[in-house]
mmCIF entry with sequence, helices, sheets and N, C-alpha, C, O atoms, coordinates in Angstrom:
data_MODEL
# 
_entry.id   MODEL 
# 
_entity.id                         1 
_entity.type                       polymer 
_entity.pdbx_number_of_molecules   1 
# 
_entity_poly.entity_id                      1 
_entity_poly.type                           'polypeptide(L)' 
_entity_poly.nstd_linkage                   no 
_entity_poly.nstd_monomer                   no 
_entity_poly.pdbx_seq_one_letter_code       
;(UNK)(UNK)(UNK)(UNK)(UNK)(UNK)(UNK)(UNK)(UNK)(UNK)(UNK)(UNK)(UNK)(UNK)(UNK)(UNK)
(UNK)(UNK)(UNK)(UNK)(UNK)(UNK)(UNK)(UNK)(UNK)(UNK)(UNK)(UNK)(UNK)(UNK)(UNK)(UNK)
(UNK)(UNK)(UNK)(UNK)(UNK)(UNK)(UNK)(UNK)(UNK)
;
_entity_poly.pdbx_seq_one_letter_code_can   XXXXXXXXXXXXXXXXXXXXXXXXXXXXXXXXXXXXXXXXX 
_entity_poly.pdbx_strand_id                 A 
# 
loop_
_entity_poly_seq.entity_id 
_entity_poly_seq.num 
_entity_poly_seq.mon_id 
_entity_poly_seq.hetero 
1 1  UNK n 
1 2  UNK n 
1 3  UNK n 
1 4  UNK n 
1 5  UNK n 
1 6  UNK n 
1 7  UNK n 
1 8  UNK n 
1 9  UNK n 
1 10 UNK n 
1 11 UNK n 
1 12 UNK n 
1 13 UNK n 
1 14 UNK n 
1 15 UNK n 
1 16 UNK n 
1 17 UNK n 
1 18 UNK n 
1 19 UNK n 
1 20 UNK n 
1 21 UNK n 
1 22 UNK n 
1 23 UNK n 
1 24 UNK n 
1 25 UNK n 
1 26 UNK n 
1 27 UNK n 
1 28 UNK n 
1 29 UNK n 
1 30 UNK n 
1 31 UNK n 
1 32 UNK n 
1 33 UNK n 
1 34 UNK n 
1 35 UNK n 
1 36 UNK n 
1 37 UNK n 
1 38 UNK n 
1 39 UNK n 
1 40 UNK n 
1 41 UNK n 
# 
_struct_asym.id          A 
_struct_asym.entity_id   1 
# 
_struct_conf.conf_type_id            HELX_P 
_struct_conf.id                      HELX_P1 
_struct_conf.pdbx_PDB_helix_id       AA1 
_struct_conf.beg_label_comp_id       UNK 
_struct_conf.beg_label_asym_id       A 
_struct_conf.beg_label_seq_id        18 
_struct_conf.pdbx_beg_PDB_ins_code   ? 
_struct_conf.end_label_comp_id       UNK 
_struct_conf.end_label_asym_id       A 
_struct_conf.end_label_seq_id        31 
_struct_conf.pdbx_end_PDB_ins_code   ? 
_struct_conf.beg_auth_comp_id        UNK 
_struct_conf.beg_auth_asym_id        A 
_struct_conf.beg_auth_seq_id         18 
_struct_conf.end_auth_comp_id        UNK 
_struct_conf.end_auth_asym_id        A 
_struct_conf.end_auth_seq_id         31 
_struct_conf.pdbx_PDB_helix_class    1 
_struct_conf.details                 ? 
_struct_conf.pdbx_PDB_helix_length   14 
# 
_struct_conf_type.id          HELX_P 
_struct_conf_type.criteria    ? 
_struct_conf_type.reference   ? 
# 
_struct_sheet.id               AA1 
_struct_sheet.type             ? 
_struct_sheet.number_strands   2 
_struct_sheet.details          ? 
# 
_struct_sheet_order.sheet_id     AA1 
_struct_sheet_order.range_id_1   1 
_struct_sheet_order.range_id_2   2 
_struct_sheet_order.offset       ? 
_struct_sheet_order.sense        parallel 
# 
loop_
_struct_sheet_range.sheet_id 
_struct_sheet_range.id 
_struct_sheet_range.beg_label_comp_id 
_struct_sheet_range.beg_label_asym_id 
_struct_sheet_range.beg_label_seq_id 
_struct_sheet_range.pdbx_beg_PDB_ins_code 
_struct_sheet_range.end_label_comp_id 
_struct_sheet_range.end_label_asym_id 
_struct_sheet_range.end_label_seq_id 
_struct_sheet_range.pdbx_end_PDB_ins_code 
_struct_sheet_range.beg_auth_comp_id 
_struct_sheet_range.beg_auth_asym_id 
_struct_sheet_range.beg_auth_seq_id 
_struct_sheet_range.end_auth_comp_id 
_struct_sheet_range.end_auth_asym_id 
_struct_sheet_range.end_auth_seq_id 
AA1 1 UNK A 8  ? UNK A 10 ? UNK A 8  UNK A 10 
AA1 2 UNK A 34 ? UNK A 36 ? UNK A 34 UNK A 36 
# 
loop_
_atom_site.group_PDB 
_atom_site.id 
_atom_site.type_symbol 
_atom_site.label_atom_id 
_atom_site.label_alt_id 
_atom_site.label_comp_id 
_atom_site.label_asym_id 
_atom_site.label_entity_id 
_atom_site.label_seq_id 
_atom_site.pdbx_PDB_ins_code 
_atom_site.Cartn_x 
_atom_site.Cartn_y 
_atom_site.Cartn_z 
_atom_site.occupancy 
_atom_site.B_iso_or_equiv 
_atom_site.pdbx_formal_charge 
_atom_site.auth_seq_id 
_atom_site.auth_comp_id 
_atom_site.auth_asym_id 
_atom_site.auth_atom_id 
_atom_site.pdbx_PDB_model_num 
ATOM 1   N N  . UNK A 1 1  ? 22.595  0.782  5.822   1.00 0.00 ? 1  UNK A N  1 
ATOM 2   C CA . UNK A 1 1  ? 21.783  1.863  5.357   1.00 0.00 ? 1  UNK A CA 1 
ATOM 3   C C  . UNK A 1 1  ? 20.453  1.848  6.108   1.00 0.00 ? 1  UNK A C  1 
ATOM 4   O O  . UNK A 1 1  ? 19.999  0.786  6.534   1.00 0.00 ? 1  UNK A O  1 
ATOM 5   N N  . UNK A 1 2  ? 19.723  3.200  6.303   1.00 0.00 ? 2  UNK A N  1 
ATOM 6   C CA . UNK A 1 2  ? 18.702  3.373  7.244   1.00 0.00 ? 2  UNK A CA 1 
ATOM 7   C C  . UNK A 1 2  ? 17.405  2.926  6.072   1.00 0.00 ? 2  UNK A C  1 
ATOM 8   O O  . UNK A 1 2  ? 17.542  3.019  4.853   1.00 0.00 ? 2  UNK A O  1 
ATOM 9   N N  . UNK A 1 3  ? 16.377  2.520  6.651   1.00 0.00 ? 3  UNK A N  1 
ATOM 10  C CA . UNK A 1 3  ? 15.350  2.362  5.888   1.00 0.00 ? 3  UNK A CA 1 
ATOM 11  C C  . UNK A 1 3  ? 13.745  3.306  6.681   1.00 0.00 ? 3  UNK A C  1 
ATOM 12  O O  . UNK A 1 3  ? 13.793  4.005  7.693   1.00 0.00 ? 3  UNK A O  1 
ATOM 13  N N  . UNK A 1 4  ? 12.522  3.026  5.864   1.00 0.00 ? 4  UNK A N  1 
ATOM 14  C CA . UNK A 1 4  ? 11.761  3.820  6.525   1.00 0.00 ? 4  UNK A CA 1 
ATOM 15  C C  . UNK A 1 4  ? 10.772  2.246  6.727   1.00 0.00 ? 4  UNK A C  1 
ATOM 16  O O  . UNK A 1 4  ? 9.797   2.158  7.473   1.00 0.00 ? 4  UNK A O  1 
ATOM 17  N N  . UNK A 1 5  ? 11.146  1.477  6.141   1.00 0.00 ? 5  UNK A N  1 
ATOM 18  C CA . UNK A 1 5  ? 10.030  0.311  6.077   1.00 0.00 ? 5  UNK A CA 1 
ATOM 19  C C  . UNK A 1 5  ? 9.943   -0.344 7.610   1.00 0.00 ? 5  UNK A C  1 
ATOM 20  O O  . UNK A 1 5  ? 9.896   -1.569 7.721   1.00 0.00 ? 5  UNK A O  1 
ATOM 21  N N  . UNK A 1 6  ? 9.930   0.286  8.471   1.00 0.00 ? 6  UNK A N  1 
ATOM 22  C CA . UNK A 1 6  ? 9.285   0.076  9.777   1.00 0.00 ? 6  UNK A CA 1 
ATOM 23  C C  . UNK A 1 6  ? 7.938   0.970  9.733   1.00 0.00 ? 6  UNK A C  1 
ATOM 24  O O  . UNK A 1 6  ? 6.940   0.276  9.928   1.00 0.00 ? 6  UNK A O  1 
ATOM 25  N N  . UNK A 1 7  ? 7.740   1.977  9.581   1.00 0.00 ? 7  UNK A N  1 
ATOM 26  C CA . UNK A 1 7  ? 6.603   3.222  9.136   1.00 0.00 ? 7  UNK A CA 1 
ATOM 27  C C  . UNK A 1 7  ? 5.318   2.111  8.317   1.00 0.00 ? 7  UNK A C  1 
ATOM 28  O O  . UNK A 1 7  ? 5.435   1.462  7.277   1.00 0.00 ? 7  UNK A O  1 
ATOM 29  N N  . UNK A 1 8  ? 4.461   2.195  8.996   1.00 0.00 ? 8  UNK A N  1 
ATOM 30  C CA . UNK A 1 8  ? 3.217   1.694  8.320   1.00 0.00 ? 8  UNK A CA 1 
ATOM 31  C C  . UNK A 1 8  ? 2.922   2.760  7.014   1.00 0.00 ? 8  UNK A C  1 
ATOM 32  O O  . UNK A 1 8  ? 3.270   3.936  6.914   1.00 0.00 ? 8  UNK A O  1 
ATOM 33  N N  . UNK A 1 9  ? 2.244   2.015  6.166   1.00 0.00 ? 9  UNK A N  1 
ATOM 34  C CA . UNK A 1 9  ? 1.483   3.019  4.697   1.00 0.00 ? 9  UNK A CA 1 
ATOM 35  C C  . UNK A 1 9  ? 0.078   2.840  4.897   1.00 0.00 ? 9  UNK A C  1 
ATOM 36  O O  . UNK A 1 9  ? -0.575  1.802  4.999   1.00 0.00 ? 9  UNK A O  1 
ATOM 37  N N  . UNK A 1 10 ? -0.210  3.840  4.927   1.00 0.00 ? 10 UNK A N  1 
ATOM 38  C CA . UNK A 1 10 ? -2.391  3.596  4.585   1.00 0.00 ? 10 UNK A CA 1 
ATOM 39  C C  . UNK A 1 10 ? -2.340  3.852  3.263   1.00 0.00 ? 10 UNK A C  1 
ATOM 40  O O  . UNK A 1 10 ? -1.604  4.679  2.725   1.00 0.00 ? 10 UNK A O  1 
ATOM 41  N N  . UNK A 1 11 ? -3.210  3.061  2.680   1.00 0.00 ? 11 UNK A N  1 
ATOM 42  C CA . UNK A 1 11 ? -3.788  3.239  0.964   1.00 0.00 ? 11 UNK A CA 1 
ATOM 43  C C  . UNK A 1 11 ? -4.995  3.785  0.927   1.00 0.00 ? 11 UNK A C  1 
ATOM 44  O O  . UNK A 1 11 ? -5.357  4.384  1.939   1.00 0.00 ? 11 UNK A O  1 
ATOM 45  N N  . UNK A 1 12 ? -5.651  3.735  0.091   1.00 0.00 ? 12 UNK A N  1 
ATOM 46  C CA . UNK A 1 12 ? -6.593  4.033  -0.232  1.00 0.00 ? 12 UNK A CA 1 
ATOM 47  C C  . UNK A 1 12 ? -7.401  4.540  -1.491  1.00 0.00 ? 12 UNK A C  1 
ATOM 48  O O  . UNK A 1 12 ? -6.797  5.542  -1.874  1.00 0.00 ? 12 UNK A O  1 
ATOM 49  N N  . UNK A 1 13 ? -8.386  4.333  -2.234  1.00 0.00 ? 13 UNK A N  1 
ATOM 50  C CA . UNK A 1 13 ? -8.617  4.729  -3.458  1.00 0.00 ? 13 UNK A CA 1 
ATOM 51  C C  . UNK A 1 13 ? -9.842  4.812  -3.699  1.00 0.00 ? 13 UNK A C  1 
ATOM 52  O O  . UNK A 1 13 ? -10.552 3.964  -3.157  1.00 0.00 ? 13 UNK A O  1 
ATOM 53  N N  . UNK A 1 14 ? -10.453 5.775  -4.519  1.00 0.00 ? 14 UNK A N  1 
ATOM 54  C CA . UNK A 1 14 ? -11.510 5.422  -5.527  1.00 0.00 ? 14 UNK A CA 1 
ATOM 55  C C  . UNK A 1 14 ? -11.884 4.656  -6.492  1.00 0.00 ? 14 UNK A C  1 
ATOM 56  O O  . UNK A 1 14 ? -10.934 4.266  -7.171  1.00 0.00 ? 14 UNK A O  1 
ATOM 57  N N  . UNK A 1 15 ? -13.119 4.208  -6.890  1.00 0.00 ? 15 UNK A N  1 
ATOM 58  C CA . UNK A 1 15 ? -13.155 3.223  -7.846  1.00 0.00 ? 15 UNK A CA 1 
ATOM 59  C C  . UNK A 1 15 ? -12.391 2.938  -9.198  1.00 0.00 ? 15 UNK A C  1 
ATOM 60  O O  . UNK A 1 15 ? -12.114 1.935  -9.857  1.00 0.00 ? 15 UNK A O  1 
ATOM 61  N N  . UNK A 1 16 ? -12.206 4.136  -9.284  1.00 0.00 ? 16 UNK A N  1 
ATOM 62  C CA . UNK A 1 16 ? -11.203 4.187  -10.422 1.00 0.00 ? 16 UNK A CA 1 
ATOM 63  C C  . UNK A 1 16 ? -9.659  3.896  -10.553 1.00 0.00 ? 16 UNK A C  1 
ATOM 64  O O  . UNK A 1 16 ? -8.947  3.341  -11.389 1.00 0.00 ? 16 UNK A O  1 
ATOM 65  N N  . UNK A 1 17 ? -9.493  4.445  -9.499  1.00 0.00 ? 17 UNK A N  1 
ATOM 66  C CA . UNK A 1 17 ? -8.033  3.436  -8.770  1.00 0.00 ? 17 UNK A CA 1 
ATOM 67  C C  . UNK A 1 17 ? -7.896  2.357  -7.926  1.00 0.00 ? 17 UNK A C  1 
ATOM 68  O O  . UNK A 1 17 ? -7.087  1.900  -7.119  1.00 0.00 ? 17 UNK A O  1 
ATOM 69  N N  . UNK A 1 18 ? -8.570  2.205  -8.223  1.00 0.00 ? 18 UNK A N  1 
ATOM 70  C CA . UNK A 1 18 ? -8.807  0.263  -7.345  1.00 0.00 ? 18 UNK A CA 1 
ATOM 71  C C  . UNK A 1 18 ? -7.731  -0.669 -7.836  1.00 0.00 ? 18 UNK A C  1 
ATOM 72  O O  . UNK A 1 18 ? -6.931  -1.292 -7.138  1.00 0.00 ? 18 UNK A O  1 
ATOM 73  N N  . UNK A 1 19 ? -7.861  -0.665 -9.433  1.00 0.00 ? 19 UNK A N  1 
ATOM 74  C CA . UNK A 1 19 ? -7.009  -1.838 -9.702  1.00 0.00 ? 19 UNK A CA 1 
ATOM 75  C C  . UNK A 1 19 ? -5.450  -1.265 -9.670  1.00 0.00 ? 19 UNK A C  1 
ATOM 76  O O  . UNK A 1 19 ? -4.581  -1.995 -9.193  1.00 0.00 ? 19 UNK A O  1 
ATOM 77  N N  . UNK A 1 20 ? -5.123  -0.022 -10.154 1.00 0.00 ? 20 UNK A N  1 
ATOM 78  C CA . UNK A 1 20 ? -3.648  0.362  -9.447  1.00 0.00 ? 20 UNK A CA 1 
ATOM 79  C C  . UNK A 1 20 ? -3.057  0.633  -7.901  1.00 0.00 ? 20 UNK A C  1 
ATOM 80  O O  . UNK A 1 20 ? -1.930  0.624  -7.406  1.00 0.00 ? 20 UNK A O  1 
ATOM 81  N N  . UNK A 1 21 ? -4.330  0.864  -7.432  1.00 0.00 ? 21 UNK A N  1 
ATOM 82  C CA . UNK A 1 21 ? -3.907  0.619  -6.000  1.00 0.00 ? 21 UNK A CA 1 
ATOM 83  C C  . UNK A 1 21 ? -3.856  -1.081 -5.247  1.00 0.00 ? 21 UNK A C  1 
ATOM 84  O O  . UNK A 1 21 ? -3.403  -1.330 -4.130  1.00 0.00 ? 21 UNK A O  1 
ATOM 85  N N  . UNK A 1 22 ? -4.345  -1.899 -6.042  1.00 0.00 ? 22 UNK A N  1 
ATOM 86  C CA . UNK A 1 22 ? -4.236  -3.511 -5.704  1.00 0.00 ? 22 UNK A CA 1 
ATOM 87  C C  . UNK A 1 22 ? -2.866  -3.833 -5.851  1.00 0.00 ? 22 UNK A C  1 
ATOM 88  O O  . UNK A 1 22 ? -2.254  -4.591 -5.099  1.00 0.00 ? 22 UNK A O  1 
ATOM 89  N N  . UNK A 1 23 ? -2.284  -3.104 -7.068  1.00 0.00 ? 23 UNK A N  1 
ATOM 90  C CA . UNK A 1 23 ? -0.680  -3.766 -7.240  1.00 0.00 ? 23 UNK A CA 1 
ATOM 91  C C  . UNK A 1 23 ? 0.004   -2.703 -6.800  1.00 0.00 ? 23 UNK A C  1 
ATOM 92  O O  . UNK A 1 23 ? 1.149   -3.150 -6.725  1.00 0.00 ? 23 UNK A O  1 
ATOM 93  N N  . UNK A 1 24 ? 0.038   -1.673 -6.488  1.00 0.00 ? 24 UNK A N  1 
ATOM 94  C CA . UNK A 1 24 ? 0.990   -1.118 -5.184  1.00 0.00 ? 24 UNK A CA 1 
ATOM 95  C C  . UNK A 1 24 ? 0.850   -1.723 -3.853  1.00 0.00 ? 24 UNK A C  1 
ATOM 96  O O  . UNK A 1 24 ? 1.783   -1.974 -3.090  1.00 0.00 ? 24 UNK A O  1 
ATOM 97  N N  . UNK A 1 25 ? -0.775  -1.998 -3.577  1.00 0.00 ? 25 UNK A N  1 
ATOM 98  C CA . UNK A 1 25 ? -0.228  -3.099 -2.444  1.00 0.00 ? 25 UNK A CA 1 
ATOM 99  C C  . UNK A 1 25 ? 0.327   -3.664 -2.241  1.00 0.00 ? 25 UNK A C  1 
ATOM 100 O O  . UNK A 1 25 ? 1.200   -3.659 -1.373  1.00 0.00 ? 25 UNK A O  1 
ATOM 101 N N  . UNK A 1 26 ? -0.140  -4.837 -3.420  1.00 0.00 ? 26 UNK A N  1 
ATOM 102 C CA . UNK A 1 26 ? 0.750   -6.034 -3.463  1.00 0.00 ? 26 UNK A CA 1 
ATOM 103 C C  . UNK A 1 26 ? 2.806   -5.835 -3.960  1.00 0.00 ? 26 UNK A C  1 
ATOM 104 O O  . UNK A 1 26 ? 3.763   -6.609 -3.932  1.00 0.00 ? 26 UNK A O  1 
ATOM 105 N N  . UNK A 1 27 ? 2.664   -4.779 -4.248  1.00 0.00 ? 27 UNK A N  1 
ATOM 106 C CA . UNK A 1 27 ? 4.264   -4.592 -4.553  1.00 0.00 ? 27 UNK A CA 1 
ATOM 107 C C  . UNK A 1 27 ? 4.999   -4.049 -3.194  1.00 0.00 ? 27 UNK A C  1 
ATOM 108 O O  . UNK A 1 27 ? 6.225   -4.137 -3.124  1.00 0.00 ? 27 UNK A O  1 
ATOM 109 N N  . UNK A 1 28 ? 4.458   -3.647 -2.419  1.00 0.00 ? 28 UNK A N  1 
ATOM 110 C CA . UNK A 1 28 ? 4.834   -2.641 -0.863  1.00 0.00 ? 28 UNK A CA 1 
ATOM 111 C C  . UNK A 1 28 ? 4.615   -4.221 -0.142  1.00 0.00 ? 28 UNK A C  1 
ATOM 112 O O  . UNK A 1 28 ? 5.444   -4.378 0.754   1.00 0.00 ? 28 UNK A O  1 
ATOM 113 N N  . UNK A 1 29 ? 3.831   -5.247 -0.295  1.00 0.00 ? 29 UNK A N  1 
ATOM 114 C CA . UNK A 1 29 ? 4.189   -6.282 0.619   1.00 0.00 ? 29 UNK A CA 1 
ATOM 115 C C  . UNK A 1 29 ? 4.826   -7.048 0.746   1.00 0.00 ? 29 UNK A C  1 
ATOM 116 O O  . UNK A 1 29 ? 5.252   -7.657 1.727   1.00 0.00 ? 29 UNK A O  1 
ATOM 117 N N  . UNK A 1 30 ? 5.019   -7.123 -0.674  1.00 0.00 ? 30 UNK A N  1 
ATOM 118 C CA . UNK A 1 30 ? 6.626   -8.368 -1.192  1.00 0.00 ? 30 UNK A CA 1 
ATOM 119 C C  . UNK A 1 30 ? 7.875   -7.753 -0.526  1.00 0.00 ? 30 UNK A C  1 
ATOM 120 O O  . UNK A 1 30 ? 8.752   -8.369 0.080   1.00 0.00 ? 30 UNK A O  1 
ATOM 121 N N  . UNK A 1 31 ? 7.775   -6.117 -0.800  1.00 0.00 ? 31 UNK A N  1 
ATOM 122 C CA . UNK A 1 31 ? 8.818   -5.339 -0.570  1.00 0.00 ? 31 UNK A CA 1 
ATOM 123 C C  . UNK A 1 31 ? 9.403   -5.430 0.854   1.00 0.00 ? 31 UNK A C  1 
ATOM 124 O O  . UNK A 1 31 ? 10.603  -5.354 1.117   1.00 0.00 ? 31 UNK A O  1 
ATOM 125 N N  . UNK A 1 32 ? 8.133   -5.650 1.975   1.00 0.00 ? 32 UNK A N  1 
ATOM 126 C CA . UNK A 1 32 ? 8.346   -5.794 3.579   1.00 0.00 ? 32 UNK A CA 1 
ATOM 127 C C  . UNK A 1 32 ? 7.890   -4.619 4.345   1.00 0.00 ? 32 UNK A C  1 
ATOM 128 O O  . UNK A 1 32 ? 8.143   -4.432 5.535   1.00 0.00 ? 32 UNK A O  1 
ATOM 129 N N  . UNK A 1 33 ? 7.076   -3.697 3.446   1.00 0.00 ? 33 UNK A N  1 
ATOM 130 C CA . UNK A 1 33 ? 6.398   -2.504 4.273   1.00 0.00 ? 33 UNK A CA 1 
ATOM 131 C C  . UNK A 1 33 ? 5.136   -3.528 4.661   1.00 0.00 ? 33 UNK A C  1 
ATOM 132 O O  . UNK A 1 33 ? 4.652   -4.557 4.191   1.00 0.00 ? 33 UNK A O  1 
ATOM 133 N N  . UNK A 1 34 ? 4.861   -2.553 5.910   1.00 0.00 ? 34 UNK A N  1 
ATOM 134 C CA . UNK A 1 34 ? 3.450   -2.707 6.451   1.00 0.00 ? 34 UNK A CA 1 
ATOM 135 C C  . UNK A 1 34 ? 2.141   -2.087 5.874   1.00 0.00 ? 34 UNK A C  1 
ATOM 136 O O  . UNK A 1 34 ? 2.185   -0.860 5.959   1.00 0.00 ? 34 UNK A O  1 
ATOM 137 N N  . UNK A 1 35 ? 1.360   -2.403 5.493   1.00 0.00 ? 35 UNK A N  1 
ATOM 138 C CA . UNK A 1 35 ? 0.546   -1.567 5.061   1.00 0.00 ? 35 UNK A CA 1 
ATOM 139 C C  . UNK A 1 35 ? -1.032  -1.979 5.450   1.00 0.00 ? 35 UNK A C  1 
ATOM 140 O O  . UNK A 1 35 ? -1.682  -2.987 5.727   1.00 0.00 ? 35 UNK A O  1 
ATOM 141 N N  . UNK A 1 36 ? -1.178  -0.851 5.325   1.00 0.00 ? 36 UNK A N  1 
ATOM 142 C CA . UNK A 1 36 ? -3.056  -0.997 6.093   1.00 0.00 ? 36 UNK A CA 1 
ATOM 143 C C  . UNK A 1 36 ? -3.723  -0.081 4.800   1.00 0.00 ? 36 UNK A C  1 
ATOM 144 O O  . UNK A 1 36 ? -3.364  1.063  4.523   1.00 0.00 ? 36 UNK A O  1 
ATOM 145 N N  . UNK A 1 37 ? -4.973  -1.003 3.947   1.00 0.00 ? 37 UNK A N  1 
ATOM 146 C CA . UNK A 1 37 ? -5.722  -0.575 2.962   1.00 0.00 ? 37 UNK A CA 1 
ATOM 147 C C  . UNK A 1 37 ? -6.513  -0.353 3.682   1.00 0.00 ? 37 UNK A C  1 
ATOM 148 O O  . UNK A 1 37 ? -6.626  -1.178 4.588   1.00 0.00 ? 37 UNK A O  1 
ATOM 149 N N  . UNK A 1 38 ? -7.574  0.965  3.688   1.00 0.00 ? 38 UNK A N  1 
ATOM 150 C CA . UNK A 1 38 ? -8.513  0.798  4.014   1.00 0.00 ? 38 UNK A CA 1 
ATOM 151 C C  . UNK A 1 38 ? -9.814  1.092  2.677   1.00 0.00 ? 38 UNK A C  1 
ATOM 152 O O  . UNK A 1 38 ? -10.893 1.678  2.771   1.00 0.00 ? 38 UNK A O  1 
ATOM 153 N N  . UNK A 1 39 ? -9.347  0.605  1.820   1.00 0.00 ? 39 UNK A N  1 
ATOM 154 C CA . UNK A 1 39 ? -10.111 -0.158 0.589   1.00 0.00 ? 39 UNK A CA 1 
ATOM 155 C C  . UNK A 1 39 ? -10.450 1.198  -0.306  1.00 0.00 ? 39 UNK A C  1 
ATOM 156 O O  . UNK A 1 39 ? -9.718  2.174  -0.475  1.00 0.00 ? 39 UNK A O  1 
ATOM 157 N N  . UNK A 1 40 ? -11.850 0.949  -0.852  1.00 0.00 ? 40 UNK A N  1 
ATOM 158 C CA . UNK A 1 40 ? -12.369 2.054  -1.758  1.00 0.00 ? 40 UNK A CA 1 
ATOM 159 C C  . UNK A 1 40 ? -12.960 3.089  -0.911  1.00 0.00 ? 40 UNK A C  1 
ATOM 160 O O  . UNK A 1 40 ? -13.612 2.658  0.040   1.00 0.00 ? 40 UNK A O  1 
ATOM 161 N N  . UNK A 1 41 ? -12.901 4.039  -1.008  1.00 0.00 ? 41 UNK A N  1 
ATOM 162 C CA . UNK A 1 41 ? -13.848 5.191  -0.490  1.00 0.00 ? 41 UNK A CA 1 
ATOM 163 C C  . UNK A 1 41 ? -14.495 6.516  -1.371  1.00 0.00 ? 41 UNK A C  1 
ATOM 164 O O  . UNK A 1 41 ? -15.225 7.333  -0.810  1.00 0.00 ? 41 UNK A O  1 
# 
């Protein structure tokens, strides 16, 4: 089966989504995506 998890993810969030965007990180890295936060904005 084809996957997309070669494709980098950018994150990103406001203060208010900080702490749900910490554990989608951390769940997309266990998973084996690449991902680039570029934090709060």
């Amino acid at each position: 089966m084809k996957t997309v998890k070669e494709k980098p993810i950018l994150v990103g969030a406001d203060f208010a989504g900080y702490p749900l965007k910490e554990a989608v990180v951390e769940h997309l890295i266990k998973k084996g995506w690449t991902v680039t936060d570029i934090g709060v904005k």
